[in-house]
One Martini backbone bead per residue (centre of mass of N, CA, C, O) as a GRO file, in nm:
protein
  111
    1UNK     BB    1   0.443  -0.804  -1.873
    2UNK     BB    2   0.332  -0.624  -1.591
    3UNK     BB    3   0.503  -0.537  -1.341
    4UNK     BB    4   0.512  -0.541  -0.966
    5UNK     BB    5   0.731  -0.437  -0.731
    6UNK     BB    6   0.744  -0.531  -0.397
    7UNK     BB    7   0.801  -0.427  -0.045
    8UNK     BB    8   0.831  -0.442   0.350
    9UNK     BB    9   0.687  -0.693   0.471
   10UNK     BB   10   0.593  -0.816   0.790
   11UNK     BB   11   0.679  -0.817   1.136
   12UNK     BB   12   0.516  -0.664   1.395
   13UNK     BB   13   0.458  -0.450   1.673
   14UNK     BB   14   0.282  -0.313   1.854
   15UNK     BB   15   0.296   0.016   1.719
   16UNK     BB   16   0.471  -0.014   1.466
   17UNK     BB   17   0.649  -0.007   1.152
   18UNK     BB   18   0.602   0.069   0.813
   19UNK     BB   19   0.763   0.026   0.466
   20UNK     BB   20   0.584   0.025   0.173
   21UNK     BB   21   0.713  -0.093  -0.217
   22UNK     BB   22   0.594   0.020  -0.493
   23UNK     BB   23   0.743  -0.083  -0.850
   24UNK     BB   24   0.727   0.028  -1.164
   25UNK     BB   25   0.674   0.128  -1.526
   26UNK     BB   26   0.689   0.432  -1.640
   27UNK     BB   27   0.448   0.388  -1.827
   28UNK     BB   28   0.213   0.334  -1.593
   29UNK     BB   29   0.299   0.566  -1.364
   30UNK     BB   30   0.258   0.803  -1.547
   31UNK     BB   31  -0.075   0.910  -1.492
   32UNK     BB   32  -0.173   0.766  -1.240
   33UNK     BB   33  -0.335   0.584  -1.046
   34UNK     BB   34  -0.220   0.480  -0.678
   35UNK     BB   35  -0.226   0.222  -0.438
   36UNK     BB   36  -0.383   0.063  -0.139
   37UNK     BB   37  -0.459  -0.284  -0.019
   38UNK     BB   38  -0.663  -0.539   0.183
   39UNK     BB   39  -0.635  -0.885   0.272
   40UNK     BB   40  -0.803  -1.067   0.510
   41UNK     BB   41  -0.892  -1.318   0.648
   42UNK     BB   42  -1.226  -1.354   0.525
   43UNK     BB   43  -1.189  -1.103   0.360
   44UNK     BB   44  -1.219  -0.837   0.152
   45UNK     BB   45  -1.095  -0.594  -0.064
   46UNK     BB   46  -0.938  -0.304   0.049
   47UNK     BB   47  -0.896   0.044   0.101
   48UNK     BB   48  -0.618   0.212   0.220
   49UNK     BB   49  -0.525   0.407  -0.043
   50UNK     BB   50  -0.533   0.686  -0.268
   51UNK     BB   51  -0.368   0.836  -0.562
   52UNK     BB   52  -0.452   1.002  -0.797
   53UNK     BB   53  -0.393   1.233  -1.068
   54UNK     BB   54  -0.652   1.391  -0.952
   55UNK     BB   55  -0.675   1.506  -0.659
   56UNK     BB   56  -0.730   1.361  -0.371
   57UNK     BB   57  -0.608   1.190  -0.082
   58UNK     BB   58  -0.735   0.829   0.014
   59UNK     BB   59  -0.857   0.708   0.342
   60UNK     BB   60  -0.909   0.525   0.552
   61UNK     BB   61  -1.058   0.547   0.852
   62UNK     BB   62  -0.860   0.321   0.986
   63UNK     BB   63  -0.567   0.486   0.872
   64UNK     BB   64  -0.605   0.750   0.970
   65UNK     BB   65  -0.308   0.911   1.097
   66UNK     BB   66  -0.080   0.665   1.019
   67UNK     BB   67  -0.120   0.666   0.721
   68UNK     BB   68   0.111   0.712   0.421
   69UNK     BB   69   0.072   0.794   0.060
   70UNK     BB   70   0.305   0.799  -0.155
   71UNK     BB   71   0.528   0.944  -0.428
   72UNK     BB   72   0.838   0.835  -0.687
   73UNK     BB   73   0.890   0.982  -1.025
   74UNK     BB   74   1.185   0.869  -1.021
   75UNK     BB   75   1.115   0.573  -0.931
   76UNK     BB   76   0.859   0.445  -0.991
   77UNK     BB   77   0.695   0.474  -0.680
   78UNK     BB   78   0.533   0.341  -0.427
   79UNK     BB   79   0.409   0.439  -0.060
   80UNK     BB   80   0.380   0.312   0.253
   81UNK     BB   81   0.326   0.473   0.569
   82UNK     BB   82   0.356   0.271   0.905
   83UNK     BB   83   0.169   0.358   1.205
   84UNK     BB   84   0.062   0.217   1.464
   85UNK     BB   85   0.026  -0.023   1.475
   86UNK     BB   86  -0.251  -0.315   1.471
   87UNK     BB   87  -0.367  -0.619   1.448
   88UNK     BB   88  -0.603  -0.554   1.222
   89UNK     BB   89  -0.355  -0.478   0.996
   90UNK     BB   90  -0.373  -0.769   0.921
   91UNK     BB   91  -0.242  -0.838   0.600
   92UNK     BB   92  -0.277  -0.824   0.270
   93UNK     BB   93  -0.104  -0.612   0.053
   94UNK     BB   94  -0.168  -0.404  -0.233
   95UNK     BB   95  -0.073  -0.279  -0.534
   96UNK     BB   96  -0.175   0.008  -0.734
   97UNK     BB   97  -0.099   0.069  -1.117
   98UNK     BB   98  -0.274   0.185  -1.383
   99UNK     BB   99  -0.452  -0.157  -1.308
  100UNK     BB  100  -0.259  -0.278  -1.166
  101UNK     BB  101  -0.107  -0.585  -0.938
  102UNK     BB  102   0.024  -0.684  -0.699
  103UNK     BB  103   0.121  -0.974  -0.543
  104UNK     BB  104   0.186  -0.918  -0.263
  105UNK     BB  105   0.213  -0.846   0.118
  106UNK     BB  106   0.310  -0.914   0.432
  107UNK     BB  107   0.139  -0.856   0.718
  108UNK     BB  108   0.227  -0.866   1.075
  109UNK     BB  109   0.045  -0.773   1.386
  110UNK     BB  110   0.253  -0.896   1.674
  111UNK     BB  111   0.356  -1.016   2.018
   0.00000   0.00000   0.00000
């Protein structure tokens, strides 16, 4: 059964930065699709970053600018670079690679 090793997640103060950490098997990481999602409380699973296998890296709108998500070939990872955070960025995020789910890691943040 392929895991995905999430990492990263915690209480943050408003302004603050976060970086997510999602380790894969090179089996799935190499030429797949792989991004970042989250869920609120109440609220439905949205996209938060997606890089594709080929073409354009997308961020949710509410993102953009704060939000950078990266991949480390040689490490089969993938990370989100979350800076300015801010209260409604509290949410589970997921980690989505090759089609598998990472088990979710909590974001909190507030002051």
């Amino acid at each position: 059964q392929v895991q995905l090793v999430e990492s990263g997640g915690g209480l943050v103060q408003p302004g603050g930065s976060l970086t997510l950490s999602c380790a894969a098997p090179g089996s799935i990481f190499s030429g797949n699709g792989m991004g970042w999602y989250r869920q609120a409380p109440g609220k439905e699973r949205e996209l938060v970053a997606f890089i594709p296998s080929s073409g354009r890296t997308n961020y949710a709108d509410s993102v953009k600018g704060r939000f950078t998500i990266s991949r480390d070939n040689a490490k089969n990872t993938e990370y989100l670079q979350m800076n300015s955070l801010k209260p409604e960025d509290t949410a589970v995020y997921y980690c989505y690679i090759g089609g598998f789910w990472g088990p979710g890691t909590q974001v909190t943040v507030s002051s």
